[in-house]
Structure formats: structure tokens, C-alpha cells
C-alpha positions as CSV (number, residue, x, y, z in Angstrom):
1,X,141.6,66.6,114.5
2,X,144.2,67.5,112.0
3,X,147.4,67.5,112.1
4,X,149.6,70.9,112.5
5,X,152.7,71.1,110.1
6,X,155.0,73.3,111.3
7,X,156.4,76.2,109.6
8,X,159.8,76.0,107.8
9,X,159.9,78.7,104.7
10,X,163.4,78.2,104.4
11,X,164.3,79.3,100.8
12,X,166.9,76.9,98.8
13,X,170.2,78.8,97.7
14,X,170.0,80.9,95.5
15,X,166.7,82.3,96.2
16,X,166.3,86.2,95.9
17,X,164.4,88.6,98.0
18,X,161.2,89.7,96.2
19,X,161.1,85.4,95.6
20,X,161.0,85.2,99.9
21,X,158.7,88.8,99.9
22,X,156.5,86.8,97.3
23,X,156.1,83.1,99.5
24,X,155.4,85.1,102.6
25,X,152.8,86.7,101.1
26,X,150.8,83.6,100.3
27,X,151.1,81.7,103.2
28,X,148.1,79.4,103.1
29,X,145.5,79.9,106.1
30,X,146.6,76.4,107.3
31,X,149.6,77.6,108.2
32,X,148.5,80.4,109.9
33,X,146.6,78.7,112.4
34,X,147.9,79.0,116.2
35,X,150.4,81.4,114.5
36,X,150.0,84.4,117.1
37,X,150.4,81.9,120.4
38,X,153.5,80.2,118.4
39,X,155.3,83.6,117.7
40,X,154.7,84.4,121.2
41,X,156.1,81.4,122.2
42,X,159.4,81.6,120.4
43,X,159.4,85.7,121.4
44,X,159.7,85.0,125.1
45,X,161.7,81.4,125.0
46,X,164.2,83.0,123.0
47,X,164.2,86.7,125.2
48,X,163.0,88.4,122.2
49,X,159.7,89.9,123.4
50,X,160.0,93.5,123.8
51,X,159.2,94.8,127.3
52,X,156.2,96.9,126.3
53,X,154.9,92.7,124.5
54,X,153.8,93.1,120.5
55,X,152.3,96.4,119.3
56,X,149.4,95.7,117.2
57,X,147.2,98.3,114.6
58,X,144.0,96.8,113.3
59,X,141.6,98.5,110.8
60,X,138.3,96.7,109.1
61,X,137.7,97.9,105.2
62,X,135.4,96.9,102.6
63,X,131.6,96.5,102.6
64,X,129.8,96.3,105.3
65,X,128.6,92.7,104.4
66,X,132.3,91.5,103.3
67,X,135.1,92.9,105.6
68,X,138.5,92.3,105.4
69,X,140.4,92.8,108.4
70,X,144.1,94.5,108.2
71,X,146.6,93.7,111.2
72,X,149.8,95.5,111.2
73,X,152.0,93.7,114.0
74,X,155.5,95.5,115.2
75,X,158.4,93.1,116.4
76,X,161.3,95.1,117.7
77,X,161.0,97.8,115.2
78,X,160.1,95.5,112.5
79,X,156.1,95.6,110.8
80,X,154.4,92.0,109.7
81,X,151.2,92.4,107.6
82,X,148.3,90.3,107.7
83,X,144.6,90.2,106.2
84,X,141.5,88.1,107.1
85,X,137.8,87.7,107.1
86,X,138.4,88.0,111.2
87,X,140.7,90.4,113.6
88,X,142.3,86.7,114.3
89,X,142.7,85.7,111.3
90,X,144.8,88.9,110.1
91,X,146.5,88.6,113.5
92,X,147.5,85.0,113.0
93,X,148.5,85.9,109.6
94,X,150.7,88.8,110.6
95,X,152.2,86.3,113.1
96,X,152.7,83.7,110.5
97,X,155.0,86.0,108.1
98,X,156.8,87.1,111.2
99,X,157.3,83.5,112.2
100,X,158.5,83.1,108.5
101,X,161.0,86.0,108.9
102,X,162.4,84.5,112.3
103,X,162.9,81.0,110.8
104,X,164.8,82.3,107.9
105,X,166.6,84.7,110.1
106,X,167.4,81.7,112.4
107,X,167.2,84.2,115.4
């Protein structure tokens, strides 16, 4: 069993947008592991969860033999991207930038 790090993208001072746009965009699948059941987590302990819960969109592309999965989560207004070989895997990745986006937010 492996050990789960868990996720700080906190970006040193200084840091600029499109450099935080560009590190949430390749969060390595590691880190997206358990991602959707964490951000749920940290939604309803910190009364964040919207009363309707998380709105998801989901759309498959590509070949037949070699789709990529597209997961569009919304978070109190705000959209979280995510791609995989899998529904959960987008999902999970989605809720990985979100988590991201909460952390450096410090919600």
C-alpha cells in the first residue's frame, strides 16, 4: 500500500497567475487519487457544499478504442476541469484542481 501525500500547491511569493493556471494543470495522477471524496470532505466540514451538492458535466471524445473522458465540476459558481482514460479519473482530476484552488484560497 502506498503512501498518500497530501495536496499543498501553495505557490512561493512572487508567483503569477498563468504560473498557478499552469501547475494545476499538470497535477500528476498520484495526486489525484481519492481527490473527489477529499473535496467532498473539506466542502461539507467547512459548510461549503452547495445545497443542490457538486454539479457535474461529463462528455467521452476520441476514438472509440482510446477515450478520453472530460469532467467539468461546478463549486459555488466556480468550474474545475479534468480529463482521464475513466469518468473517475477526470472526476478525481477536476476535484484535485478544485482542491488546489481551495488550498491556495485558504477557504
Amino acid at each position: 500500500m502506498h503512501t498518500r501525500r497530501p495536496l499543498t500547491l501553495r505557490p512561493q511569493q512572487g508567483i503569477e497567475e498563468n504560473a498557478l493556471l499552469r501547475i494545476l494543470n499538470h497535477i500528476p495522477n498520484d495526486m489525484c487519487e481519492h481527490s473527489l471524496m477529499r473535496l467532498n470532505n473539506y466542502l461539507i466540514q467547512n459548510h461549503l457544499m452547495p445545497k443542490d451538492g457538486l454539479k457535474w458535466a461529463l462528455v467521452a471524445g476520441g476514438p472509440p478504442h482510446a477515450l478520453i473522458w472530460y469532467a467539468q465540476c461546478t463549486v459555488n459558481g466556480f468550474l474545475y476541469n479534468g480529463t482521464g482514460p475513466s469518468k473517475i479519473a477526470a472526476k478525481n482530476q477536476a476535484a484535485a484542481r478544485a482542491l488546489a484552488y481551495f488550498a491556495e484560497a485558504k477557504f
